[in-house]
N, C-alpha and C positions, 0 to 999 in steps of 0.2 A: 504494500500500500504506500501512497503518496500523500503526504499533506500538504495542500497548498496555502499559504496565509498571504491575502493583500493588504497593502497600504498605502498610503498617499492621496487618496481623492478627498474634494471638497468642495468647495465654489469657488469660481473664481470669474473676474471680469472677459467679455471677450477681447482679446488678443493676450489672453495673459498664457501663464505656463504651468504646469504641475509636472511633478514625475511618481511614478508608479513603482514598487518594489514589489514585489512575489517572492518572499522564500518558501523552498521548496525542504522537506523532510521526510524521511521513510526509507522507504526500498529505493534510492535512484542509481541510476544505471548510466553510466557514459553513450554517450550518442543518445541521447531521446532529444524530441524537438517543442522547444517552449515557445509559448504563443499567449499574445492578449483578443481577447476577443471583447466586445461588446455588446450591450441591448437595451436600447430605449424601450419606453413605452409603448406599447400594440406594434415593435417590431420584431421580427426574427433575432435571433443573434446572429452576430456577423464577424469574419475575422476581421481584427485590425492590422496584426502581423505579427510576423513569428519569424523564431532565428535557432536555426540549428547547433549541433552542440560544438562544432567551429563558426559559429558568427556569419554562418550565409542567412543573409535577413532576405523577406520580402513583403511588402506592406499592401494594404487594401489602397486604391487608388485616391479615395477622398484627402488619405490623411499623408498621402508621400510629399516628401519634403517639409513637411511639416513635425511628422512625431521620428521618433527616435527610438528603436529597441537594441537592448544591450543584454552581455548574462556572465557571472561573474560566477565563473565553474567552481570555483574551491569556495564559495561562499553558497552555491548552490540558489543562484538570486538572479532574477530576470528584471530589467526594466524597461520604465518605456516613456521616455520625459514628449512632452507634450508641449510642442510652442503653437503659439498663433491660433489658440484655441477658438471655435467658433458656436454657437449656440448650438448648431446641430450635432455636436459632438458631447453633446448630452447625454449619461447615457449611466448605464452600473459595467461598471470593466471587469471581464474574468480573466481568472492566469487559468492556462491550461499546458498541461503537460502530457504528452503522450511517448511510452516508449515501451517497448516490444509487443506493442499491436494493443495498452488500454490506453484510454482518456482518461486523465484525472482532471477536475476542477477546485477552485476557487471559490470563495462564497459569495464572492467580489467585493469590490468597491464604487459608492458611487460618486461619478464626474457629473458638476451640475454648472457649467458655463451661462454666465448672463448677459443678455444684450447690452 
């Protein structure tokens, strides 16, 4: 099993920043690939993006160039700093982890950007 714990979300103005940490504990395994996901309101969840356990990142289109995902293996800790945030990226953020074929999640955190 895998625990995942979020932190860092809150409010903030739009164009401001936050950054997101996810430590990870339990059973982990080298090569699994971590990932932030998202979900508003009456939306699906969606990935925001994920980085494998050498640092090949690839991000949802909304938010490229914008957010930022990092993962600090001997700390076993994912992040994901967020500039130029915009109202639509509103949202509760999960850390998910997947690796030799489960998904673990997060209980998330919620990002609540104001106009």
């Amino acid at each position: 099993q895998v625990q995942l714990v979020e932190s860092g979300g809150g409010l903030v103005q739009a164009g401001g920043s936050l950054r997101l940490s996810c430590a990870a504990s339990g059973s982990i395994f080298s090569g699994n690939l971590m990932g932030w996901y998202r979900q508003a309101p009456g939306k699906q969840r969606e990935l925001v993006a994920r980085i494998t356990y050498f640092g090949i990142t690839n991000y949802a289109d909304s938010v490229k160039g914008r957010f930022a995902i990092s993962r600090d293996n001997a700390k076993n800790t994912v992040y994901l700093q967020m500039n130029s945030l915009k109202p639509e990226d509103t949202a509760v953020y999960y850390c998910n982890s997947l690796q030799r074929g489960n998904d673990y999640w997060g209980s998330g955190t919620q990002v609540t950007v104001s106009a």
